[in-house]
C-alpha positions as CSV (number, residue, x, y, z in Angstrom):
1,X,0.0,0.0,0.0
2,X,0.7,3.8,0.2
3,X,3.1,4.8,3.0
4,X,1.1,6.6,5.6
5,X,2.6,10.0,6.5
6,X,2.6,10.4,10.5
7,X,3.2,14.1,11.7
8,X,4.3,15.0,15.3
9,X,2.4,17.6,16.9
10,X,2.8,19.6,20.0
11,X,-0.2,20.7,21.9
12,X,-0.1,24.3,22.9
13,X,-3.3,25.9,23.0
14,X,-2.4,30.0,23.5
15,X,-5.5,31.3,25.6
16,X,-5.4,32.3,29.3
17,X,-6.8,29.0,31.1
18,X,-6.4,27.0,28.5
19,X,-4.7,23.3,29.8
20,X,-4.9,21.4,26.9
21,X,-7.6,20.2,23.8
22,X,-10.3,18.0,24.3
23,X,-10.3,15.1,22.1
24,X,-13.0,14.8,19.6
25,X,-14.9,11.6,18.6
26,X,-15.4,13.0,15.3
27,X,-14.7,16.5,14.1
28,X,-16.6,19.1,16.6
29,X,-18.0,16.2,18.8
30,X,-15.8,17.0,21.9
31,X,-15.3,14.2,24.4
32,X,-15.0,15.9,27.5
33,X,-14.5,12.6,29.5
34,X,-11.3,11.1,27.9
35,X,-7.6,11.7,29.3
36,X,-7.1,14.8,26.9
37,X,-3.8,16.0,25.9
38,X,-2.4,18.7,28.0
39,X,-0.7,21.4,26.7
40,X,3.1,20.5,25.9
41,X,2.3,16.9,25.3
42,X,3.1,15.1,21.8
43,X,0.3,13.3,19.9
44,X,1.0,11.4,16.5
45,X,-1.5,11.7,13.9
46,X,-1.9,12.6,10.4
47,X,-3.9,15.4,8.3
48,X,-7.1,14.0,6.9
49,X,-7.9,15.2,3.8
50,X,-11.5,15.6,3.6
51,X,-11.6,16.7,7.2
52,X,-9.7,20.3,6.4
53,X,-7.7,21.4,9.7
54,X,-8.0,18.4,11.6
55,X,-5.7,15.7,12.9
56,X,-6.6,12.3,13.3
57,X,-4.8,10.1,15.7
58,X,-3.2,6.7,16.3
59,X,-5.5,6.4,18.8
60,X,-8.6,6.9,16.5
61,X,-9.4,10.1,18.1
62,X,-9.2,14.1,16.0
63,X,-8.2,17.4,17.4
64,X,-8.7,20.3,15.8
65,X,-5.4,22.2,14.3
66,X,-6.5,25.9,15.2
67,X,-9.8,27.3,16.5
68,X,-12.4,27.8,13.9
69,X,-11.5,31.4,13.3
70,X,-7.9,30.2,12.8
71,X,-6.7,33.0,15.5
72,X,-5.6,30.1,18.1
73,X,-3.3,27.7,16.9
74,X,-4.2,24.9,19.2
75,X,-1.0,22.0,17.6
76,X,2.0,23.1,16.0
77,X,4.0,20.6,13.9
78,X,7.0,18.8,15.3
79,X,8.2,16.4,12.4
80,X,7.4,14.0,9.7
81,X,8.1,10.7,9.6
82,X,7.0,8.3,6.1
83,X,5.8,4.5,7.5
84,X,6.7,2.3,4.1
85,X,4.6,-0.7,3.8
86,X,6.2,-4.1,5.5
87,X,7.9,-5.0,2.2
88,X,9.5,-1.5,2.2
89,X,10.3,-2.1,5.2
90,X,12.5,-5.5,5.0
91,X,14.3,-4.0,1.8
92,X,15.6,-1.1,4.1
93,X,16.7,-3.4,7.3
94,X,14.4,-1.4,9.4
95,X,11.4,-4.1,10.2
């Protein structure tokens, strides 16, 4: 298959009180109940395409990028990093 592009991203939600970002079940379902990340933490996801400006993580949860006037950047990128498929994976030594 494709590789699947994983992106770092730092949670650092700029408003006065503001801890952290609640996880969302979907895009603006919030889950208020769930172990959200905390500002500072590191949460791997990817971009989804037909979700503009959300992230949806390896733990099958989304966050929202920036607030939905885009004046609060709520995760700011740390890296990339390409997963090849398993096959890839053996050619390069790195299974």
């Amino acid at each position: 298959g494709d590789p699947i592009t994983l992106q770092k991203w730092r949670v650092d939600v700029d408003c006065e009180g503001c801890l952290g970002l609640f996880y969302r079940s979907a895009p603006g379902v919030i889950v208020a109940d769930a172990d959200w990340p905390r500002n500072g933490d590191v949460v791997v996801g990817t971009e989804v395409s037909d979700m503009p400006g959300y992230v949806r993580l390896q733990n099958g949860y989304y966050l929202p990028i920036a607030s939905d006037d885009g004046k609060i950047t709520f995760l700011h990128e740390v890296s990339t990093t390409t997963h090849a498929n398993n096959k890839q994976n053996k050619a390069l030594g790195s299974e």
